[in-house]
C-alpha positions as CSV (number, residue, x, y, z in Angstrom):
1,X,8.8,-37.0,-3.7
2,X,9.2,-33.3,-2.5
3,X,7.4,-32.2,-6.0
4,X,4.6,-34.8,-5.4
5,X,4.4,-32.7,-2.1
6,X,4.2,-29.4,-3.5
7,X,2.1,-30.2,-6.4
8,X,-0.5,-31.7,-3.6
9,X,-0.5,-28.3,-1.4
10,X,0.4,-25.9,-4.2
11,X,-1.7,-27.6,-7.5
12,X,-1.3,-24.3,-9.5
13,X,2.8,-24.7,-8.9
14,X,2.3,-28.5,-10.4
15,X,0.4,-27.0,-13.5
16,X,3.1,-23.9,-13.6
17,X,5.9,-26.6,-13.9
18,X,4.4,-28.6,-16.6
19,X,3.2,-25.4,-18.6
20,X,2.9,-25.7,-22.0
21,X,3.7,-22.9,-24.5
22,X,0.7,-23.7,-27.0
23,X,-1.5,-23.3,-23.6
24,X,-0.3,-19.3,-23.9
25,X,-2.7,-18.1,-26.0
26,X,-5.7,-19.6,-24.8
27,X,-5.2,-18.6,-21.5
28,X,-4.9,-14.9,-22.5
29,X,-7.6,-14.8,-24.5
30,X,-10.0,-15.8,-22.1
31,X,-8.4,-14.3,-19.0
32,X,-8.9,-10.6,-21.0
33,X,-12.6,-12.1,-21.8
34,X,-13.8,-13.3,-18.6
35,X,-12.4,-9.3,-17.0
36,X,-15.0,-7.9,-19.7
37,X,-17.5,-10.1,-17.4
38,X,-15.8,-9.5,-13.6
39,X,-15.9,-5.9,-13.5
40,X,-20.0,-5.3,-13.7
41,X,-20.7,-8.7,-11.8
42,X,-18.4,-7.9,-9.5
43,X,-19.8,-4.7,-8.6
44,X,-23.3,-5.6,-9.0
45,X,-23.1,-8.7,-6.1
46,X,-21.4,-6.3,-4.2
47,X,-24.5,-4.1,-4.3
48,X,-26.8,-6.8,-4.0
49,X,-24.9,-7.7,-0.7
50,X,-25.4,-4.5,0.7
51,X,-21.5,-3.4,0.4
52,X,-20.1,-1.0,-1.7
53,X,-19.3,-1.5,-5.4
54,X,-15.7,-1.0,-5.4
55,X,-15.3,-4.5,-2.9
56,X,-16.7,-6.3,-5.6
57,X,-14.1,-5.9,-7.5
58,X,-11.7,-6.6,-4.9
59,X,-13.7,-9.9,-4.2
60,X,-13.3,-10.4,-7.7
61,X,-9.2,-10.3,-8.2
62,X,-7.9,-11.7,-4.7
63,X,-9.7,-14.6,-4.6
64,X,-8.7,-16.1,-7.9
65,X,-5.2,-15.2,-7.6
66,X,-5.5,-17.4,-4.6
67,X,-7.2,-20.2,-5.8
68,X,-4.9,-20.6,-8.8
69,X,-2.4,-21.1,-6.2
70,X,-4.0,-23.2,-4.2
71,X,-6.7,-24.7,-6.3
72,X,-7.0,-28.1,-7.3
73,X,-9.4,-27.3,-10.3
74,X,-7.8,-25.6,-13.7
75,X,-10.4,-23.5,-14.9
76,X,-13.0,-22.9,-11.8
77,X,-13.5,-19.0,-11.5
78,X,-14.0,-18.0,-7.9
79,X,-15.2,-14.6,-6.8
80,X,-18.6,-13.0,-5.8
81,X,-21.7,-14.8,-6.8
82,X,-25.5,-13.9,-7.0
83,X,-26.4,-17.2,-4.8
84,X,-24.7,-15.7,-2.0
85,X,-25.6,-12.3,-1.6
86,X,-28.8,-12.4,0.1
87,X,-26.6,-14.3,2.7
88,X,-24.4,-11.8,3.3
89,X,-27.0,-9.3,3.7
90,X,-28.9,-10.6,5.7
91,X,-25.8,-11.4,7.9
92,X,-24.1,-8.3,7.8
93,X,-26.7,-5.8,7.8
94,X,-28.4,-5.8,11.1
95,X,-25.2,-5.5,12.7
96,X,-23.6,-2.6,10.7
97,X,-26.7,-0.4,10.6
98,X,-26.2,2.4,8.5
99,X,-22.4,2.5,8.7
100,X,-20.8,1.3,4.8
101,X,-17.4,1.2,7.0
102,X,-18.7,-0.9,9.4
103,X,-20.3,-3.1,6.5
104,X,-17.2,-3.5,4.8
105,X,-15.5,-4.2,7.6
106,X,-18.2,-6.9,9.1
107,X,-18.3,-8.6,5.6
108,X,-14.5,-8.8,5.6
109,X,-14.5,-10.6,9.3
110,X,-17.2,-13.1,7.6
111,X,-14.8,-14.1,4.8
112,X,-12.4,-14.7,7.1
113,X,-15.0,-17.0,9.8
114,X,-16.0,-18.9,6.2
115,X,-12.8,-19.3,5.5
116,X,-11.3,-20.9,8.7
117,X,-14.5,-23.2,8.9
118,X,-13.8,-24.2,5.2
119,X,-9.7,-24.9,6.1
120,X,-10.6,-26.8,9.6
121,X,-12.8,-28.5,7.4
122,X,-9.9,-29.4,5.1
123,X,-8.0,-30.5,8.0
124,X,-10.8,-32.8,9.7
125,X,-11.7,-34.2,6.1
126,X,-15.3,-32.9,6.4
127,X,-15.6,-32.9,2.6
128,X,-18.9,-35.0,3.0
129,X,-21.4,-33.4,4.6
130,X,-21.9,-31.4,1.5
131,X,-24.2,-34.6,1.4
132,X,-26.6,-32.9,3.9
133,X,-28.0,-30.9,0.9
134,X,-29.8,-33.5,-0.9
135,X,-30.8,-32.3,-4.9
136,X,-34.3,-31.2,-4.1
137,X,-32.7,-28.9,-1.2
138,X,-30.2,-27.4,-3.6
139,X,-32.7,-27.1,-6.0
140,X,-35.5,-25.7,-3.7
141,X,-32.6,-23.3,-1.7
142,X,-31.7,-21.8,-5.6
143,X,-35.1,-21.3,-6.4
144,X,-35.8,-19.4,-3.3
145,X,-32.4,-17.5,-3.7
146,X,-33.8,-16.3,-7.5
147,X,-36.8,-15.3,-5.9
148,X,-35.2,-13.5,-3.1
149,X,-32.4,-11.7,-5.0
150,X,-34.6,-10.5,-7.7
151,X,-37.1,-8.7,-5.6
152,X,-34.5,-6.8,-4.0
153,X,-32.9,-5.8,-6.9
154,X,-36.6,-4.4,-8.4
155,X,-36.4,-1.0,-6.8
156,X,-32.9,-0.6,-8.1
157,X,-34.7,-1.5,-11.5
158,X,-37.1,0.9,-10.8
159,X,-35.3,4.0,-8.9
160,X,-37.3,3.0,-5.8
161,X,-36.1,3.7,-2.1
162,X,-37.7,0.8,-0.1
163,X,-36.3,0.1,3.2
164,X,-37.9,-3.1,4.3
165,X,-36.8,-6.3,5.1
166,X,-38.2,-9.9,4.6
167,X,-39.4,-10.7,1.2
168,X,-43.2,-9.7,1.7
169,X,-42.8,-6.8,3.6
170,X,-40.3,-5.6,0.7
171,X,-43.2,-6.8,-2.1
172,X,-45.5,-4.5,0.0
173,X,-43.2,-2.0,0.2
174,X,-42.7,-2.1,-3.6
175,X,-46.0,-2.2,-4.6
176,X,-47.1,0.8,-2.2
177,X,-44.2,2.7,-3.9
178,X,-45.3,1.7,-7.3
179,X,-49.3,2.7,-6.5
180,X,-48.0,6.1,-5.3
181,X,-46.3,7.1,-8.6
182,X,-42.7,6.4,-7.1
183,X,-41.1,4.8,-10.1
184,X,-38.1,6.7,-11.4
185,X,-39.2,6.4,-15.3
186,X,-35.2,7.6,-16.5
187,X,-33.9,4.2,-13.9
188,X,-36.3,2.4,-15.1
189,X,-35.9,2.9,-19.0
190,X,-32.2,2.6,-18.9
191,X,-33.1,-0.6,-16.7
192,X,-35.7,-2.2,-18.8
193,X,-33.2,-1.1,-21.7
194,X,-30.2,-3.4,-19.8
195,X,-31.9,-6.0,-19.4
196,X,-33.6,-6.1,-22.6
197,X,-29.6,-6.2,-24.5
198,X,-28.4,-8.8,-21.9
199,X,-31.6,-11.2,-22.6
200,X,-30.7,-10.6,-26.0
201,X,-27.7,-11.1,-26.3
202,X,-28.3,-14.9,-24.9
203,X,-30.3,-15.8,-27.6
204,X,-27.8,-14.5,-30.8
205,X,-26.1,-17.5,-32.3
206,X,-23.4,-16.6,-31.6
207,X,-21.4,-16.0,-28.2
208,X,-21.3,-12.2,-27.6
209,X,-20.5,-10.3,-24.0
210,X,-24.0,-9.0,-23.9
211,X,-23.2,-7.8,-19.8
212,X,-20.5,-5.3,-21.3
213,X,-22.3,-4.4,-23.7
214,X,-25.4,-3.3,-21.5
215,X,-22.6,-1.4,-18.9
216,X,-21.1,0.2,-22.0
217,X,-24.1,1.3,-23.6
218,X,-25.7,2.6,-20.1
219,X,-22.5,4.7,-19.3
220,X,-22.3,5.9,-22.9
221,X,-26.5,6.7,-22.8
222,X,-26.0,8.6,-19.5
223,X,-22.7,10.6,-19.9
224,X,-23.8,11.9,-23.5
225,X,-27.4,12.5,-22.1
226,X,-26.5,14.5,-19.3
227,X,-28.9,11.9,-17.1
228,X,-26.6,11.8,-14.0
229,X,-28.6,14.0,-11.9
230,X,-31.8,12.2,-12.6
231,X,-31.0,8.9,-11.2
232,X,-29.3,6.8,-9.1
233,X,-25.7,6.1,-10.2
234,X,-23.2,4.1,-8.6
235,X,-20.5,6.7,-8.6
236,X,-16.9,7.4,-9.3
237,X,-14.6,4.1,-7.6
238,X,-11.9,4.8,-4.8
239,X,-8.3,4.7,-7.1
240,X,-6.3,2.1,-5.7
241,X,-5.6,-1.7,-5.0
242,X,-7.7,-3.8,-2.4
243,X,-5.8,-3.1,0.9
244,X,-7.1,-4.5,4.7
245,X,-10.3,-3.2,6.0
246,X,-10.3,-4.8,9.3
247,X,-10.8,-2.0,11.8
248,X,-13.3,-1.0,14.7
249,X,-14.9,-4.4,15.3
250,X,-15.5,-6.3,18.5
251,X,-15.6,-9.7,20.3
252,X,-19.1,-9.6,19.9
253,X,-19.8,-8.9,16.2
254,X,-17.3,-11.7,15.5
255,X,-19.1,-14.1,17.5
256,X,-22.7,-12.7,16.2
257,X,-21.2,-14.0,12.7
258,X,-20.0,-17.6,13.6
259,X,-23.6,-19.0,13.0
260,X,-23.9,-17.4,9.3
261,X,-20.4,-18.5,9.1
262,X,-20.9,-22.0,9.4
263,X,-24.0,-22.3,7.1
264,X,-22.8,-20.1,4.4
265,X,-19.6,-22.0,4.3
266,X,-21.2,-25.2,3.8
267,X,-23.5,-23.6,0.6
268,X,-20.4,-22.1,-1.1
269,X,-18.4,-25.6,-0.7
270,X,-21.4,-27.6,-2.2
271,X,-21.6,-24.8,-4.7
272,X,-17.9,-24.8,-5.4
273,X,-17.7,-28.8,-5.2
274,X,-20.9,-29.4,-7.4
275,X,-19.0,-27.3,-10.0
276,X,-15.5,-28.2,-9.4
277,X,-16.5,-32.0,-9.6
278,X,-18.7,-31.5,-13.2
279,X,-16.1,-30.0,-14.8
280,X,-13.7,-32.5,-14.0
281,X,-15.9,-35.1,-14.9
282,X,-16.1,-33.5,-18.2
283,X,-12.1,-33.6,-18.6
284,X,-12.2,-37.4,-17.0
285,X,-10.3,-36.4,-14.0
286,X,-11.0,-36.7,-10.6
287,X,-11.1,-33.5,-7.7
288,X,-10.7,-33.9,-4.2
289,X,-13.8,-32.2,-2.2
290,X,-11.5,-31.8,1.1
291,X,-8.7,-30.0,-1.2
292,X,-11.0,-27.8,-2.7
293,X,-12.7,-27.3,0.6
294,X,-9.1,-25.9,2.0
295,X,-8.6,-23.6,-1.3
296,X,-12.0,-22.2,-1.1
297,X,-10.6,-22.0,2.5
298,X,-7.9,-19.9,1.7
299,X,-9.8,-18.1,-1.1
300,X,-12.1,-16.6,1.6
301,X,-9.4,-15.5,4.3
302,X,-7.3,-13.8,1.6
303,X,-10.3,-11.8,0.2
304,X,-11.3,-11.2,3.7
305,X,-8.3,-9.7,5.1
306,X,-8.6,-7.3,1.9
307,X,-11.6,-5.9,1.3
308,X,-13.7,-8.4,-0.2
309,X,-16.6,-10.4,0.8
310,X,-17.5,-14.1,0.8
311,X,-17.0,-16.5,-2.4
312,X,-17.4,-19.6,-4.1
313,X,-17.4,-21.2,-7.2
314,X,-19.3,-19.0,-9.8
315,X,-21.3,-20.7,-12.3
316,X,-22.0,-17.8,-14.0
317,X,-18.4,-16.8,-14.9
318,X,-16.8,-20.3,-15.1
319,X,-18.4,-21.3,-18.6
320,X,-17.2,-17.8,-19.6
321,X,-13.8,-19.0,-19.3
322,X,-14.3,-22.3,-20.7
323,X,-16.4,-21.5,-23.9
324,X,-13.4,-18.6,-24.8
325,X,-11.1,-21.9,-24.4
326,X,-9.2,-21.4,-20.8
327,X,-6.2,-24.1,-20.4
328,X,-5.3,-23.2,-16.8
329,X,-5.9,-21.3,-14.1
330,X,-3.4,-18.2,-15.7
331,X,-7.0,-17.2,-17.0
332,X,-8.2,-16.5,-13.7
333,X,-4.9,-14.7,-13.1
334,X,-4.9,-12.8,-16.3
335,X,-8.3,-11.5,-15.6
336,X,-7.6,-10.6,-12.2
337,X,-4.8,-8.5,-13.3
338,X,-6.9,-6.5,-16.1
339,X,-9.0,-5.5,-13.3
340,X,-6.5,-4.3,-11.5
341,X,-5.6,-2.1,-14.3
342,X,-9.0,-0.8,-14.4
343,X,-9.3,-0.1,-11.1
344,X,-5.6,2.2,-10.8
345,X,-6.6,3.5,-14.4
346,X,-10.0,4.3,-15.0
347,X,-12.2,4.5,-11.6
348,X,-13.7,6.9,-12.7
349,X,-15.7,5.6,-15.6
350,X,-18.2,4.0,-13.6
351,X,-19.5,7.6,-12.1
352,X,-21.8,7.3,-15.1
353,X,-23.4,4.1,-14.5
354,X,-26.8,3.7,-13.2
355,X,-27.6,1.4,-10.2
356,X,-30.2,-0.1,-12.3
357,X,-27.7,-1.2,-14.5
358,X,-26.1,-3.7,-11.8
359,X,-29.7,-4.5,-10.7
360,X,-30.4,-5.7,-14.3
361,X,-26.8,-7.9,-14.6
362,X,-28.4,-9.6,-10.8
363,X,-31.7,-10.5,-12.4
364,X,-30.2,-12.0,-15.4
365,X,-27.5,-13.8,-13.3
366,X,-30.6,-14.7,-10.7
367,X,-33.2,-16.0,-13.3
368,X,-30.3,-19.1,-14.3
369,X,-30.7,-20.5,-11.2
370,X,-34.4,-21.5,-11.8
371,X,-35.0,-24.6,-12.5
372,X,-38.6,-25.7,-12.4
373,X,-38.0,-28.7,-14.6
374,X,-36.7,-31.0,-11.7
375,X,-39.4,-30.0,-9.8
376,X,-42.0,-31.0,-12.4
377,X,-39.7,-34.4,-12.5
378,X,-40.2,-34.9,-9.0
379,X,-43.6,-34.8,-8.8
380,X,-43.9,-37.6,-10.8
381,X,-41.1,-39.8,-9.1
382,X,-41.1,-38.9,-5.4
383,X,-43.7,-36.8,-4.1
384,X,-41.7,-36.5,-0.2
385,X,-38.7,-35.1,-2.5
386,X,-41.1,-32.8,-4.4
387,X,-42.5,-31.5,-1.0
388,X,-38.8,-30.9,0.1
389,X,-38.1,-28.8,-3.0
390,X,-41.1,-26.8,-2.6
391,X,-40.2,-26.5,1.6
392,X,-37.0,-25.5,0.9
393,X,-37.9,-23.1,-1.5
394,X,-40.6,-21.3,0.9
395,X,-38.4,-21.1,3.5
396,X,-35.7,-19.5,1.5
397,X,-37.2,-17.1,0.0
398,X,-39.9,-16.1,3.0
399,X,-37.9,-17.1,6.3
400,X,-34.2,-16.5,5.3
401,X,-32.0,-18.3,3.4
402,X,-30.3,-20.0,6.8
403,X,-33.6,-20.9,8.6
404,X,-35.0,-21.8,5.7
405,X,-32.0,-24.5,4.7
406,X,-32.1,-25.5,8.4
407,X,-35.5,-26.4,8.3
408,X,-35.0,-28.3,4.5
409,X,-32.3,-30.2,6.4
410,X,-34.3,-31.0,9.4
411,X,-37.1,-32.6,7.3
412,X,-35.1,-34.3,4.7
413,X,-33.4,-36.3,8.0
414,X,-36.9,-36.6,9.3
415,X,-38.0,-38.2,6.0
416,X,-34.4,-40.3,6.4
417,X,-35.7,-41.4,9.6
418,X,-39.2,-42.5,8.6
419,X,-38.2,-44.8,5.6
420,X,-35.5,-46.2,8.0
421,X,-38.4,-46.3,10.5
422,X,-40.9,-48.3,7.9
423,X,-38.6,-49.8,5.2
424,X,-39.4,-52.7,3.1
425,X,-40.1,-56.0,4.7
426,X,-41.0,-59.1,3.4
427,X,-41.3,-62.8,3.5
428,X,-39.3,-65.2,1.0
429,X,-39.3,-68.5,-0.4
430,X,-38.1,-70.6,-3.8
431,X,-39.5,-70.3,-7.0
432,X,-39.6,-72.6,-9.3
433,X,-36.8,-72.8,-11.6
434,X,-35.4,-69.6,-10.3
435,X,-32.3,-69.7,-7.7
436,X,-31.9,-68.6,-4.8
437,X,-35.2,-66.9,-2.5
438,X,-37.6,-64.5,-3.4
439,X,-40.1,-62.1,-2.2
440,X,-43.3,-63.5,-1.8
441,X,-45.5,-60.7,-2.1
442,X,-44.0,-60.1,-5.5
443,X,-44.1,-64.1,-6.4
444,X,-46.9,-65.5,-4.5
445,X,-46.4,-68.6,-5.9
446,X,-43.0,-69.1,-3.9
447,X,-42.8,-72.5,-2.1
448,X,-42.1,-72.7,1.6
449,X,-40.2,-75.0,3.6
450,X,-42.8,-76.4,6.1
451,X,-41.5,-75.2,9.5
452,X,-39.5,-72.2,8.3
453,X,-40.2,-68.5,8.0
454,X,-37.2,-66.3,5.8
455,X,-37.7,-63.1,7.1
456,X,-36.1,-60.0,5.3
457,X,-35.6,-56.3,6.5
458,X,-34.8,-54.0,4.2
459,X,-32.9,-51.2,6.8
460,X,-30.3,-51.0,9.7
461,X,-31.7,-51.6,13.1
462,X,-31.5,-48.8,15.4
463,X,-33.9,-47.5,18.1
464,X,-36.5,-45.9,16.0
465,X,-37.4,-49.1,14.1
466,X,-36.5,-52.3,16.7
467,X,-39.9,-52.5,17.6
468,X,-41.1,-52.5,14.1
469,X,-38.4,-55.2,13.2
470,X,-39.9,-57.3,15.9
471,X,-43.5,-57.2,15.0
472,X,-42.5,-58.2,11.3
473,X,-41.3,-61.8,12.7
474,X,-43.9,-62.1,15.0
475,X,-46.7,-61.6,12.0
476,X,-44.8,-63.6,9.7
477,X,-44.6,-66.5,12.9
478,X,-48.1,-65.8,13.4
479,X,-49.3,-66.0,10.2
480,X,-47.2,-68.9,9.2
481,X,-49.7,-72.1,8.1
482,X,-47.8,-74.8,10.3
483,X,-46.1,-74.4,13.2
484,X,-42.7,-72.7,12.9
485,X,-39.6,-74.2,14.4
486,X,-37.2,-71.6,13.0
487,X,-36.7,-67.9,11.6
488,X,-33.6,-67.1,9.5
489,X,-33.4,-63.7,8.9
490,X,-31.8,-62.6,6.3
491,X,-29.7,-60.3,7.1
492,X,-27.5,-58.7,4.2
493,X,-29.6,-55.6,4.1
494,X,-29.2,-54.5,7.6
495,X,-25.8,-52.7,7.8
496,X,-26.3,-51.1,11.6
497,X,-27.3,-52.0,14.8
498,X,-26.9,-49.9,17.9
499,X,-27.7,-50.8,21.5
500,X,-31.4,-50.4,21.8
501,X,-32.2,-52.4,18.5
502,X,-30.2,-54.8,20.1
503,X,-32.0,-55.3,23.1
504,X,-35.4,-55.5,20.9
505,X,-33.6,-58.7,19.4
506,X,-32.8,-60.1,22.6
507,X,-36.2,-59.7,23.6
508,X,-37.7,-61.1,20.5
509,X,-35.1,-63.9,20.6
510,X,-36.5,-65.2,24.6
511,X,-39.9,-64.5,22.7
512,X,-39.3,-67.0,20.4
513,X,-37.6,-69.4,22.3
514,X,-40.3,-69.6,24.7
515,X,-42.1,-71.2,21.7
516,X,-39.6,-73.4,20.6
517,X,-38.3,-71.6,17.8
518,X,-34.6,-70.4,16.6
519,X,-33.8,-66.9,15.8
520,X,-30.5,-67.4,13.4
521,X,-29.4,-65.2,10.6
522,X,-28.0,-65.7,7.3
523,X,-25.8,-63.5,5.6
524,X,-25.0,-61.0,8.0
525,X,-22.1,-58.8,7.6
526,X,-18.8,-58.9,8.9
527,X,-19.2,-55.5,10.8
528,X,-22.5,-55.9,12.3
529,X,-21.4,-59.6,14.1
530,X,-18.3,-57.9,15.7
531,X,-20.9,-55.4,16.8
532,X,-22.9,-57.9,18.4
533,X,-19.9,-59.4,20.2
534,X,-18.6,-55.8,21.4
535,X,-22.0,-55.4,22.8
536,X,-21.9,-58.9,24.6
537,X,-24.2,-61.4,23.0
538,X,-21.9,-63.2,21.8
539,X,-22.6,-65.8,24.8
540,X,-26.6,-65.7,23.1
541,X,-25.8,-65.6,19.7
542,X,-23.4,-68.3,19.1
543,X,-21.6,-69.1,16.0
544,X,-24.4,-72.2,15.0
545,X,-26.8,-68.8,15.1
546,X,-24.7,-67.7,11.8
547,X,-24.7,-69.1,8.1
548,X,-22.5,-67.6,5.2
549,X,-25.4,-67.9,2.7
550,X,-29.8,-68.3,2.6
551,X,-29.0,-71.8,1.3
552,X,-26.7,-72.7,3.6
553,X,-28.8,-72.3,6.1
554,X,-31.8,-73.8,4.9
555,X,-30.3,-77.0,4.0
556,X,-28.9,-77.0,7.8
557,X,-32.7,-76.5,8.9
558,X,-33.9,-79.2,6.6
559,X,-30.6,-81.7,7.7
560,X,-31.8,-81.3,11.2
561,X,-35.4,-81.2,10.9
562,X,-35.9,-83.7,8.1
563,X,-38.1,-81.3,6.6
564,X,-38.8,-81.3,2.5
């Protein structure tokens, strides 16, 4: 019982205990595999965040030496990813200024906000409202991020200085640079020549770590060409291991970082859930989203207290891990660890590499999250879905990545509302030599009972659509061709009913009875009756208003109306 305990809280001590020896091997080869990855991602997202390069790689090794701990997937790599970044900027920047401490040090408090909204999340069991971000949101908020992140990575590409925020006033800036002759051609050739052997390298046959390979060449090009002066380089890395970095900050720039807080948390645990869940899917296990919410939790404090920046799930680095054959989460750890070794052996090797470098490894990483394909798919099934795809992805890339989300959010409730609002409604009746009752507009010729209207509503009642609710009986009353004694609703589909619906019913119900017709339902669940009675109509709608089943209650009608 104690180990069922631990294993629940600590899932990497559960997988420790039942370690298996043939697992060894496999987990160091891709542990020293995936570092060959983490050290220029790392470093690049830190960049692309607005931080220094060096608290990449500490965002790199804390977090998944947490999450292994506390992690309830095997092989999901946390750690800095491209998705992200823009957030962070945009979050961190304004407030630190000029001041790469003060960055640091604002990112750090960040991780930690994320981090305690992602554990009292755990605690509260808020694992679903990941579903607030429907597919053509995620989809729409990625493409926008693409956008975004690779247009500020261009003038690092290019050896370009622009200054500007927002998306078009940094395209302006870009191209006024780029009309003036300001293109660096040295950052841009070793650029172009980066991203030409990482593209490259994705379309061999064979699995090869094209990233390295582009980091290694561009340091080798540089250092034997004597190019260090003629371009921007990301410099020689403080020696040393990720330490706190917490220092000089007020009340006020914590609280100016709740808000970001709360939205970037909820876009790394749908990014980190998404992934965690696939993957386990794969292996036919299942993950629990409020556990990895808490880890992810954890994940974030830890790397915030030392040095690091926000994280999630990185679907960039996780397939790394998984294609070179990870068992366990001792990849992540042995990976971690290599870094470390890097950084206390051999910070220095990275005074030869260019910026653009990094800006070419964000590009790549940014250009897989395009996906124009389910947009293209949408169009042709759900128009409203396509137009929150293509909202999202404005907003994102042209307002911000939290306004934009915000408003994506807003709209896809709005467009929850409106089919709630106007659902399907019909009429039904028998059909020949079919059971049970069908919709007549789709079989028109359905037989009625004379004297009886089955009306069906395809949506819970609440304020918004009463009225609408109401209207449909009286049309189907009014356009009934005999007088109508009674109306059963059927009521399976409606699965809510709040106070103001409720009132609409007891209005349509006197409405009715002042023309000599019964309002009584059939089929109505459990739930929604004791609702009616905790609001008190249960005096109105008595138990003879009630009928298990459609047929039940039309054979009452026809027992006490003699009717055919």
């Amino acid at each position: 019982m104690r180990h069922d305990w631990i294993n629940k809280v600590l899932p990497g001590v559960g997988v420790a205990r039942g370690y298996k020896r043939s697992w060894l091997k496999s987990d160091l080869v891709a542990g020293a595999v995936l570092s060959a990855a983490l050290v220029p991602a790392g470093m690049a997202y830190a960049e692309a965040s607005g931080l220094p390069a060096v608290n990449g790689l500490y965002a790199s090794v804390v977090p998944m030496i947490f999450y292994a701990v506390f992690g309830p997937s095997r092989v999901v790599i946390v750690g800095p990813d491209s998705a992200l970044a823009p957030m962070i900027a945009a979050a961190i920047l304004p407030l630190a200024g000029q001041d790469p401490e003060k960055a640091v040090t604002m990112a750090g408090v960040l991780a930690i906000l994320i981090g305690l909204f992602l554990i009292a999340g755990r605690v509260f069991k808020l694992g679903f409202v990941t579903g607030l971000l429907s597919r053509p949101i995620r989809v729409g908020y990625l493409n926008g991020i693409a956008l975004a992140v690779t247009v500020s990575q261009l003038p690092r590409l290019l050896g370009i200085d622009v200054s500007a925020d927002g998306l078009f006033e940094r395209l302006t800036s870009l191209a006024d640079a780029v009309l003036s002759g300001g293109i660096n051609p040295v950052a841009l050739a070793v650029g172009a020549g980066s991203l030409a052997v990482i593209i490259a390298g994705r379309f061999l046959p064979w699995q090869v770590p094209s990233v390295l390979f582009a980091v290694a060449g561009s340091i080798a090009v540089v250092a034997a060409l004597g190019l260090a002066g003629q371009l921007p380089m990301v410099g020689a890395l403080p020696q040393g291991l990720p330490a706190p970095a917490l220092g000089g900050i007020g009340m006020n720039d914590v609280l100016s970082l709740v808000g970001p807080a709360a939205g970037i948390a909820l876009i790394a645990f749908a990014d980190t859930s998404t992934l965690s869940k696939s993957l386990a899917a794969r292996r036919g296990v299942r993950v629990n989203g409020n556990e990895e919410m808490g880890a992810l939790g954890i994940a974030n404090v830890a790397t915030g207290v030392l040095g690091g920046f926000p994280v999630s799930g990185s679907s960039s680095r996780t397939p790394i891990v998984l294609d070179a054959g990870a068992k366990t989460q001792l990849s992540g750890v042995v990976a971690a660890l290599l870094v470390v070794l890097f950084m206390v052996a051999a910070p220095g090797v990275t005074a030869f590499l260019p910026t653009a470098t990094l800006a070419a490894v964000v590009i790549v990483a940014a250009s897989s999250l395009v996906d124009v394909r389910t947009l293209v798919r949408l169009v042709r099934m759900s128009r409203l879905e396509a137009l929150l795809l293509v909202v999202t992805f404005l907003g994102v890339a042209f307002i911000g990545v939290l306004p934009g989300i915000a408003v994506a959010i807003g709209l896809s409730l709005l467009a929850f509302v409106q089919r709630a609002w106007d659902p399907y409604r019909t009429e039904l009746a028998s059909v020949a030599d079919v059971p049970g009752f069908h919709d007549l507009d789709r079989h028109p010729e359905g037989r009625r009972v004379e004297g009886l209207v089955i009306a069906r509503f395809d949506a819970p009642l609440f304020f918004a659509n009463g009225e609408v609710f109401a209207e449909h009986i009286h049309g189907l009353v009014d356009a009934a061709p005999w007088p109508v004694k009674w109306v059963i609703v059927a009521a399976e589909p409606i699965t809510g009913l709040d106070t103001t619906a409720l009132d609409e019913l007891i209005q349509l119900d006197d409405e009715l009875a002042q023309d000599g017709i019964s309002l009584v339902f059939a089929e109505m669940k459990g739930p929604i009756k004791d609702r009616l009675i905790r609001f008190g109509a249960s005096a109105r709608f008595t138990e003879d208003h009630f009928f298990p089943t459609l047929r039940n209650a039309v054979q009452s009608y026809k027992s006490i109306t003699g009717a055919d």
